[in-house]
RODO-2510 file (C-alpha; in nm, 4 decimals, decimal comma):
residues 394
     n   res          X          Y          Z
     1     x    -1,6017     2,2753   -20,2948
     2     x    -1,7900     2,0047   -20,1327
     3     x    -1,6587     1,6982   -19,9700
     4     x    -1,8344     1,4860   -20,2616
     5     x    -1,6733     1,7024   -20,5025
     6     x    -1,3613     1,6536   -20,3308
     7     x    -1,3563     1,2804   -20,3132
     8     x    -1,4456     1,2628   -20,6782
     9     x    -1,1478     1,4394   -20,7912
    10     x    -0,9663     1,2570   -20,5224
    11     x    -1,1033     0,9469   -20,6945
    12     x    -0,9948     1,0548   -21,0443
    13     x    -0,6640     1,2103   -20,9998
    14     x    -0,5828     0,9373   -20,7944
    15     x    -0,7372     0,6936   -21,0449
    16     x    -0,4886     0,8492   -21,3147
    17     x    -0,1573     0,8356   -21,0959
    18     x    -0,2048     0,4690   -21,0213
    19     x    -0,2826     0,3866   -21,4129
    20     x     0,0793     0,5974   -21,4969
    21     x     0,2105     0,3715   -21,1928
    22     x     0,0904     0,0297   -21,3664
    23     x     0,1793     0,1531   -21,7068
    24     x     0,5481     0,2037   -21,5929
    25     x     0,5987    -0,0997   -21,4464
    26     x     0,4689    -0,2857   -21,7530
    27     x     0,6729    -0,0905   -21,9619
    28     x     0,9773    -0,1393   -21,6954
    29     x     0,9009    -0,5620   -21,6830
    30     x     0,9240    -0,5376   -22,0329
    31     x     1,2998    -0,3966   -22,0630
    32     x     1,5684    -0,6749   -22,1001
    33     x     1,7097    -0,8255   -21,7537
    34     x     2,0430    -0,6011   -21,8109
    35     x     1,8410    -0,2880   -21,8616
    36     x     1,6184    -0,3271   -21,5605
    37     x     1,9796    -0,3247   -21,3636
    38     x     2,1381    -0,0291   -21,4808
    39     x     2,0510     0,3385   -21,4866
    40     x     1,7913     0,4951   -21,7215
    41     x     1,9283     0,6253   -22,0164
    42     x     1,9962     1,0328   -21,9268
    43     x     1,9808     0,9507   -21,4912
    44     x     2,2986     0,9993   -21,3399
    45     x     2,3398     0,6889   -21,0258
    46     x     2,3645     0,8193   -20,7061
    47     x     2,7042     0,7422   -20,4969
    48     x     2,4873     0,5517   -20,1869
    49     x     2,1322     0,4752   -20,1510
    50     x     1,8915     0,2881   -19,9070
    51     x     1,5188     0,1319   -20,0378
    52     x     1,3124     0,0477   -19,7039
    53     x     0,9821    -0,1174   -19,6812
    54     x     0,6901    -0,1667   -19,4420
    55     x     0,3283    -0,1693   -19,3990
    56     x     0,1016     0,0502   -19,2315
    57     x    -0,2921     0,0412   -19,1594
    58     x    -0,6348     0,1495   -19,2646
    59     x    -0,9886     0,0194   -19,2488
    60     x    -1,1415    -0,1035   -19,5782
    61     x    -1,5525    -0,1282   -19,5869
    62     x    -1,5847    -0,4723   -19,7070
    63     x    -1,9299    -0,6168   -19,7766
    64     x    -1,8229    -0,9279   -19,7122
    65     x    -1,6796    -0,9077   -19,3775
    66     x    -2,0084    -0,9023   -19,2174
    67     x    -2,0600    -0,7213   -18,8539
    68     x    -1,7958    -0,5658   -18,7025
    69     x    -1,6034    -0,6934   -18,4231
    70     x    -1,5978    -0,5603   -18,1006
    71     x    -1,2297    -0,4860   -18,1185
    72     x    -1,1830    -0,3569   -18,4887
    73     x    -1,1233    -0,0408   -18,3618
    74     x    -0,8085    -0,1472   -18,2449
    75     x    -0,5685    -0,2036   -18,5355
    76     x    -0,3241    -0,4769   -18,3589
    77     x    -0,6581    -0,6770   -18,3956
    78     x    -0,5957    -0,7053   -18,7444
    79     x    -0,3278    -0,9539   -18,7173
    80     x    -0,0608    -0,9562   -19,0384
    81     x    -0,2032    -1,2468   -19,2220
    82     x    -0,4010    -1,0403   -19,4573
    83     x    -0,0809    -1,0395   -19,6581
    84     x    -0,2028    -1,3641   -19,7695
    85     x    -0,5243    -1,4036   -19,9042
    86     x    -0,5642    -1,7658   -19,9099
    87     x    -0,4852    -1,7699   -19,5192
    88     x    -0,7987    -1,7415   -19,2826
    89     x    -0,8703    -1,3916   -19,1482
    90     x    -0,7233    -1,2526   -19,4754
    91     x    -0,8594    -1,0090   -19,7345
    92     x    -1,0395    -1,2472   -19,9510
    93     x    -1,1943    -1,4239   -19,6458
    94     x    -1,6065    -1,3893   -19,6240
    95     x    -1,5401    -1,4884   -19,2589
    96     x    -1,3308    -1,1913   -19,1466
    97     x    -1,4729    -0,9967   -18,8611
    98     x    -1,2888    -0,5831   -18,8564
    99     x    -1,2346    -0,3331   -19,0783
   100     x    -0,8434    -0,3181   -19,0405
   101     x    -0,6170    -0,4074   -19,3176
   102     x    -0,2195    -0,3556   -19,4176
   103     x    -0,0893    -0,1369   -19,6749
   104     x     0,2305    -0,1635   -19,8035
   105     x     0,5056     0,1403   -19,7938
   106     x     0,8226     0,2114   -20,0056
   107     x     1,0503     0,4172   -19,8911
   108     x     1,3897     0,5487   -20,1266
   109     x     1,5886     0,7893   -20,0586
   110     x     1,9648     0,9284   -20,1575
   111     x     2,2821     0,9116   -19,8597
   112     x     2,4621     1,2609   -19,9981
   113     x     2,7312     1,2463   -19,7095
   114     x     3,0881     1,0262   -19,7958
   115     x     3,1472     0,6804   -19,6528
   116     x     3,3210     0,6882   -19,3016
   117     x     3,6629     0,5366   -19,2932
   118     x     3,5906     0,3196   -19,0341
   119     x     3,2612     0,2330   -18,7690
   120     x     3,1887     0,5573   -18,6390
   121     x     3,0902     0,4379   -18,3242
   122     x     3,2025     0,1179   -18,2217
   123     x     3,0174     0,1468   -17,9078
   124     x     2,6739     0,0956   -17,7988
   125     x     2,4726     0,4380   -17,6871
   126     x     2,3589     0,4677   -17,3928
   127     x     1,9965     0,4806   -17,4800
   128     x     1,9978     0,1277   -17,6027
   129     x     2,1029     0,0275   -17,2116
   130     x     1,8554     0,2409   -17,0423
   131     x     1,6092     0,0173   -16,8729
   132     x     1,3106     0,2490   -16,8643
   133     x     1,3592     0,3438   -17,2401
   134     x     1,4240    -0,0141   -17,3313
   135     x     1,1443    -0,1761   -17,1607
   136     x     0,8567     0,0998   -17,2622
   137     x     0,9641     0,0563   -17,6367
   138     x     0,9866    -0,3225   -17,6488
   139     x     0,6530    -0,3135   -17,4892
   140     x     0,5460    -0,1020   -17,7900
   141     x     0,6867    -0,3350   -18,0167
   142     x     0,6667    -0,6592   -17,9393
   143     x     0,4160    -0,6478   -17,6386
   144     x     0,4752    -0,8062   -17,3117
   145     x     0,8003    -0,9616   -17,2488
   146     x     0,6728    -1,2149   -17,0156
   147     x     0,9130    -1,0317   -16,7561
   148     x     0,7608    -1,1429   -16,4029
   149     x     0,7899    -0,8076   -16,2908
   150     x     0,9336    -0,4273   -16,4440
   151     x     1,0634    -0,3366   -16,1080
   152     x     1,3034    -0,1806   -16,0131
   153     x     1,4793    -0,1099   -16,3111
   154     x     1,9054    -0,0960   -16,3052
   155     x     1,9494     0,2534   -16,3638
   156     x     1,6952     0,5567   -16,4783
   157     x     1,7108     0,7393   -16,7907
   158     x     1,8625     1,0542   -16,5986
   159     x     2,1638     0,8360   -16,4884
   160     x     2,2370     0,7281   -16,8440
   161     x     2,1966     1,0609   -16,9623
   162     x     2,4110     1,2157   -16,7478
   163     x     2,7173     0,9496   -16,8518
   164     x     3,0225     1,1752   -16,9240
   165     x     3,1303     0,8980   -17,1621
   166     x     2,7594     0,8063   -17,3466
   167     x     2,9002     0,7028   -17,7032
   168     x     2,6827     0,9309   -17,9495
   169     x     2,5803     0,7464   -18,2789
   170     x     2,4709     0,9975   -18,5965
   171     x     2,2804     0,7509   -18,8200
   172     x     2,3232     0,8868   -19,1995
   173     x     2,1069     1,1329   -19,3484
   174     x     1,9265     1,0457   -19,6482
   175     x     1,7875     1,2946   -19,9018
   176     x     1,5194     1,3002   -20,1928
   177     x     1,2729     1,0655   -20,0141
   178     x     1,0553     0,8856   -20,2841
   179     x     0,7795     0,6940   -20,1556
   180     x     0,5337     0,4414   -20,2816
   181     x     0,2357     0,3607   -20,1422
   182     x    -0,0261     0,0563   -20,2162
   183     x    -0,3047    -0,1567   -20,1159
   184     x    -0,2174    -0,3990   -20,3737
   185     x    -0,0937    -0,7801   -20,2264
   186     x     0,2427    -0,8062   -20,0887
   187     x     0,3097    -0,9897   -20,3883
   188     x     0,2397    -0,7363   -20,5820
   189     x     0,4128    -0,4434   -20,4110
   190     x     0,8160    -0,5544   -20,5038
   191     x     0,7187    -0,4485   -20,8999
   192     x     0,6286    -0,1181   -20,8369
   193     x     0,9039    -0,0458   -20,5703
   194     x     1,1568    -0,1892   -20,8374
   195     x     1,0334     0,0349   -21,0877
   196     x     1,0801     0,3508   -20,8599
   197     x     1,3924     0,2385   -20,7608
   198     x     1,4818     0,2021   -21,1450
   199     x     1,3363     0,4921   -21,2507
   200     x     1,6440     0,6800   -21,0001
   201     x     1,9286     0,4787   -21,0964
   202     x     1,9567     0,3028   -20,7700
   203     x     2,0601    -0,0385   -20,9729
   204     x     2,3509     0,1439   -21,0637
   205     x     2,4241     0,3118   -20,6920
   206     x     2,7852     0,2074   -20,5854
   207     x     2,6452     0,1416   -20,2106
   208     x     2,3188     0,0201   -20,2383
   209     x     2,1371    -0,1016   -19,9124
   210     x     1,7580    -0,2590   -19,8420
   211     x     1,6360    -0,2201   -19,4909
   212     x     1,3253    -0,3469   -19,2984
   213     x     1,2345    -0,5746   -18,9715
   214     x     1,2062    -0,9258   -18,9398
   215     x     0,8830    -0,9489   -19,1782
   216     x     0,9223    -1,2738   -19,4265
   217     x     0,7175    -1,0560   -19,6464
   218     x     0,9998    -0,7712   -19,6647
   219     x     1,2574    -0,9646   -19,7479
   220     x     1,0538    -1,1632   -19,9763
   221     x     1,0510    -0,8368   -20,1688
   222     x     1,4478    -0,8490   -20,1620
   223     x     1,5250    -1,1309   -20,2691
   224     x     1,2834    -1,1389   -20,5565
   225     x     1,3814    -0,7370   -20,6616
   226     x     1,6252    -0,6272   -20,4829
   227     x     1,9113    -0,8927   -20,4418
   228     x     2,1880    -0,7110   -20,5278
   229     x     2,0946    -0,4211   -20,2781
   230     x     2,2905    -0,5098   -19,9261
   231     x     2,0454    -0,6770   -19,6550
   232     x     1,9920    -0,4926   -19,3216
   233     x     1,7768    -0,6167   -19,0574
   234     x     1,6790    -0,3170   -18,8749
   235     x     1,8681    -0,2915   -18,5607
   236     x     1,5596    -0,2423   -18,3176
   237     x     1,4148    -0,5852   -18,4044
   238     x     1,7107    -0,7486   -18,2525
   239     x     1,6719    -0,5008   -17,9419
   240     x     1,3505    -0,6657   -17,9058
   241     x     1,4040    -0,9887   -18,0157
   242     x     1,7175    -1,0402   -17,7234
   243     x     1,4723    -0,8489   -17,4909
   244     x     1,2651    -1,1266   -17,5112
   245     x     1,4781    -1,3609   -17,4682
   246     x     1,6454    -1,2114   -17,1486
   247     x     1,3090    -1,1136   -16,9408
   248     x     1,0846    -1,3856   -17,0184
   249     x     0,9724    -1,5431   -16,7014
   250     x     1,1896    -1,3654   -16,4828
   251     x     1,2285    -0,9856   -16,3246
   252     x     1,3227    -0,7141   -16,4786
   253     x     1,6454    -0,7097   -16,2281
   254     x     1,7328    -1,0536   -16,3293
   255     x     1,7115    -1,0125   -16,6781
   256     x     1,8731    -0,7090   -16,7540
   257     x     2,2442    -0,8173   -16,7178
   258     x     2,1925    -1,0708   -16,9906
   259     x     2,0106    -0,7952   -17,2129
   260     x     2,3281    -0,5535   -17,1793
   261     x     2,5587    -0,7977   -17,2631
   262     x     2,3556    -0,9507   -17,5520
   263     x     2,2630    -0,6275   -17,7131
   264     x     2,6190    -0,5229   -17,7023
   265     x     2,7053    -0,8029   -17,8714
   266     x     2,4639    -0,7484   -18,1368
   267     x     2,6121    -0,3467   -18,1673
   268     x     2,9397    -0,5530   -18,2094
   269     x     2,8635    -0,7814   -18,4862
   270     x     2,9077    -1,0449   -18,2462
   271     x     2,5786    -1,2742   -18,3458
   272     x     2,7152    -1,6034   -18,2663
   273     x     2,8067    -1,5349   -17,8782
   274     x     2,4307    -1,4341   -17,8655
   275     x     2,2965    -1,7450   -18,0064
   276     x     2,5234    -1,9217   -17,8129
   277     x     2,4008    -1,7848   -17,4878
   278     x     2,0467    -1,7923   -17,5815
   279     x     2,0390    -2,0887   -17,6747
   280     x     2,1911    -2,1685   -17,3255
   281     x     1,9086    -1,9927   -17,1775
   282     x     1,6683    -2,2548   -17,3760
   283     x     1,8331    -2,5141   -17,2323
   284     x     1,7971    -2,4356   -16,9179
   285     x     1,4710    -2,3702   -16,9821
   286     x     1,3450    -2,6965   -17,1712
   287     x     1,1945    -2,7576   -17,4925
   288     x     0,9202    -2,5834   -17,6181
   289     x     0,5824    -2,8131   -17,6045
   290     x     0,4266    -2,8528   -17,9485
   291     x     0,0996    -2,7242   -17,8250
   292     x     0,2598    -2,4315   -17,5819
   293     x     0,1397    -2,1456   -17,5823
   294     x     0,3470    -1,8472   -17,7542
   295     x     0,3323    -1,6647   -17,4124
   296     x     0,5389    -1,9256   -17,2073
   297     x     0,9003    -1,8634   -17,1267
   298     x     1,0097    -2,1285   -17,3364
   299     x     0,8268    -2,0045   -17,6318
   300     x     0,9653    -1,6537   -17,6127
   301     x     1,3154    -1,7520   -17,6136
   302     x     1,2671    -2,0264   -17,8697
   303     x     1,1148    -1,7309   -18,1233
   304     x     1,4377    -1,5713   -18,0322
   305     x     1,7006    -1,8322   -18,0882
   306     x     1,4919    -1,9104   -18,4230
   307     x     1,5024    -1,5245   -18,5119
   308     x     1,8784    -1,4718   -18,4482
   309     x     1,9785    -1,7775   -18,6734
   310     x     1,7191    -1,7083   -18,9759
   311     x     1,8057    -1,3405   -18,9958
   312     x     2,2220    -1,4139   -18,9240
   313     x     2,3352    -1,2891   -19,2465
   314     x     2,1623    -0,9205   -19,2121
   315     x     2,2810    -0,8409   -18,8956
   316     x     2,6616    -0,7294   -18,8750
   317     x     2,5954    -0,3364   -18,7871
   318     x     2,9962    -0,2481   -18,7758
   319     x     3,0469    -0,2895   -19,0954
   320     x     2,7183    -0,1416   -19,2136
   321     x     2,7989     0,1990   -19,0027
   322     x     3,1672     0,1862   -19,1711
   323     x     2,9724     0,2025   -19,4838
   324     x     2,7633     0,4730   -19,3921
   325     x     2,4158     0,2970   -19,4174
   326     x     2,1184     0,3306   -19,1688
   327     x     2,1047     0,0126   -18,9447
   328     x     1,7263     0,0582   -18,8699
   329     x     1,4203     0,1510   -19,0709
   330     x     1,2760     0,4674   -18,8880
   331     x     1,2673     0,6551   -19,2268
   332     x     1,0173     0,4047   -19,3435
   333     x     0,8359     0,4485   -18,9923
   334     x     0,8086     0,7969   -18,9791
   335     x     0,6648     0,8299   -19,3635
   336     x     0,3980     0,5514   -19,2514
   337     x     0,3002     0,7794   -18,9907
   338     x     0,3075     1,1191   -19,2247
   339     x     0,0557     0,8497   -19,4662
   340     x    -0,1908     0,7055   -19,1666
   341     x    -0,2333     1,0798   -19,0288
   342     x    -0,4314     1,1227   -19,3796
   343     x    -0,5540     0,7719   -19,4029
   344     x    -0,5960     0,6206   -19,0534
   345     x    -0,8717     0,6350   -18,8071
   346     x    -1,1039     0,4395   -18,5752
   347     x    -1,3889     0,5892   -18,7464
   348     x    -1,2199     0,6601   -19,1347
   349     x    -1,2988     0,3608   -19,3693
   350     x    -1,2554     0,3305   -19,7519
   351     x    -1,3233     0,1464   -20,0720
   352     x    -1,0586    -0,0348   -20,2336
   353     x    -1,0642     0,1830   -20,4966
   354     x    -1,0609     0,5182   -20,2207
   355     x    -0,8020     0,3763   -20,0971
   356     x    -0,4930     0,2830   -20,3515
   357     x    -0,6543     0,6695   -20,5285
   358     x    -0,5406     0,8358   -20,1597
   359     x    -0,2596     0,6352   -20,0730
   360     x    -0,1081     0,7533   -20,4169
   361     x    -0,1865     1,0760   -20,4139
   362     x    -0,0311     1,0884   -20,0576
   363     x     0,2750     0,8813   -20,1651
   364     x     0,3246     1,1639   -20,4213
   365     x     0,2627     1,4530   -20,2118
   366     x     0,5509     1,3199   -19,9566
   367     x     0,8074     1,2570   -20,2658
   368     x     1,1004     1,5058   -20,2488
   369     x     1,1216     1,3901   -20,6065
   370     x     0,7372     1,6254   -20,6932
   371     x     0,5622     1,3935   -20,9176
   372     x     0,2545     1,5451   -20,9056
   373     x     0,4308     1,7872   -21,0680
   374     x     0,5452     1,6407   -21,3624
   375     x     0,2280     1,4792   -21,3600
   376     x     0,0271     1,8088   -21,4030
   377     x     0,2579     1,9137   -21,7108
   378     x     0,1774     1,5770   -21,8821
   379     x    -0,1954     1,6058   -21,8131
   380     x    -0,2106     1,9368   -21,9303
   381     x     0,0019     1,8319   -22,2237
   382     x    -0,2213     1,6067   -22,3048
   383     x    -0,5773     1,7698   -22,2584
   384     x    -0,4231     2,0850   -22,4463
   385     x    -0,1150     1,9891   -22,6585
   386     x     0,0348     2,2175   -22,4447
   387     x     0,2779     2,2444   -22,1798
   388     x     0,2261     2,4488   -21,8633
   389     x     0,4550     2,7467   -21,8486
   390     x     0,6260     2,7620   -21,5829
   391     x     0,7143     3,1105   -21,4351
   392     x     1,1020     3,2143   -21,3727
   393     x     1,0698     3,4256   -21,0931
   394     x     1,2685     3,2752   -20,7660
***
């Protein structure tokens, strides 16, 4: 088969999964309020479950976005304000320069193992106080830290390791991953992801949980969908965030006793010692300038103090591990990175329409829950007025 024949079918099979996705959410938005929140009739509710969201990357050809930049092969160039179109630089805008836009990832899944009695492990691991760990993956994160220099850290990642006493922390394991994938506005995307989450029974889960990062579109989607699902900031975008806070404008060396002792606190539940002390920090600091730049010192720690207070109420990770919930979003992450290793690519670019067709598709392949293969049954069902028969042999 040729790679035009293969993008057409792509195209069409695609086309048909994402008209069964709309047609299930309008059927879904049409149920009564008290309907939408309870199980489907015949789907037993799961004990525990966790929905996550983020949003990964792709380049769209856009005829409207003119030349492209220098640096839209780089996908950090994109910003995140396409999430609004109105916003300059954003999807709708004639004026936009690279290719790079966001799409927008479910993740569901099913926590099989029983609630813990109590946290089980009250005690932050050692890899969350290793400097050279720590330092390399808020650099991925959040970029420079405004640390005046990364030298020498306090202790190497062999010392840590070799800690007799290291606590060891075994985040829950989820099962029956359903994902949903989408190009469609942030806006958009909650519907859909309700609908999934619906379609499983999660309303009617006894521990339900939401988890994502600090994004104002993620928990956007919450509050609008997923209210009465349990709000969890995910733990590595406080690491970050009191990173920040610690090394800006100062060594590594300097910083790093207020880092331990913050990000302790945060293991602990303890937000309101770390607000206090950053915003101690701040004051010794100054004020942030209207016009400073985000760079500065003071600007760094400012975005901190500001992030600590706004997300307050999602971060209290005892009691979340004595529930038995995940405290960060790497399941999300890692099915983001299963969907850009199809989709992604300084030289890939689609249409709109190529693009919610593969990102479906995709979404479906990576379900533990195999909708493409109801979906053939139905298809064939309908085309034939017959049902595939499926063989019995193990």
């Amino acid at each position: 088969m040729s790679i035009k024949q293969v993008e057409r079918v792509v195209h069409a099979i695609g086309g048909e999964r994402c008209a069964e996705r709309e047609a299930a959410v309008r059927a879904y938005q049409e149920l009564p309020l008290a309907a939408r929140k309870a199980a489907p009739v015949g789907v037993p509710a799961p004990e525990a479950v966790v929905v996550q969201t983020d949003g990964g990357r792709l380049q769209i050809r856009d005829p409207r976005a003119g030349p492209r930049a220098p640096d839209a092969g780089r996908p950090e160039a994109a910003g995140s304000d396409d999430e609004t179109p109105e916003a300059p630089g954003g999807d709708n805008d004639p004026g936009r320069t690279n290719h790079w836009r966001e799409d927008k990832v479910g993740y569901l899944g099913v926590i099989p193992t029983p609630q813990p009695t109590a946290d089980p492990c009250p005690l932050i691991p050692g890899h969350f106080v290793d400097a050279v760990r720590v330092s390399k993956l808020a650099a991925e994160i959040k970029g420079p830290s405004g640390a005046t220099t990364g030298e020498p850290p306090p202790a190497s990642s062999a010392d840590v390791a070799a800690a007799p006493t290291d606590p060891r922390y075994e985040a829950p394991e989820l099962a029956r991953r359903s994902v949903v994938a989408t190009r469609s506005p942030a806006g958009a995307f909650g519907a859909p992801l309700s609908q999934a989450a619906w379609a499983r029974g999660f309303y009617a889960a006894t521990r339900r949980a939401f988890v994502a990062d600090g994004s104002s579109t993620n928990w956007g989607i919450w509050c609008r969908y997923f209210a009465s699902f349990l709000p969890i900031l995910d733990f590595i975008h406080a690491l970050t965030s009191v990173y920040q806070a610690a090394m800006a404008g100062r060594s590594v060396a300097d910083g790093w006793a207020d880092y331990e002792t913050w990000i302790g606190q945060v293991w602990a539940g303890q937000i309101d010692a770390v607000i206090t002390a950053v915003k101690v920090r701040q004051t010794t600091l100054g004020p942030k300038a209207p016009d400073e730049l985000d760079t500065r010192p003071r600007s760094k720690v400012a975005e901190t103090v500001g992030d600590l207070e706004n997300q307050k109420a999602r971060r209290n990770d005892p009691a979340y591990r004595a529930a038995g919930l995940p405290i960060t979003s790497c399941h999300v992450e890692s099915t983001i990175k299963q969907i850009n290793q199809r989709v992604k690519g300084t030289e890939t670019f689609w249409t709109e329409a190529g693009a919610e067709a593969i990102l479906q598709i995709r979404a479906d392949l990576l379900s533990e829950t195999e909708p493409l293969a109801a979906f053939w049954d139905r298809r064939q069902e309908n085309q034939t007025g017959e049902r595939i028969q499926k063989s019995l042999a193990a």
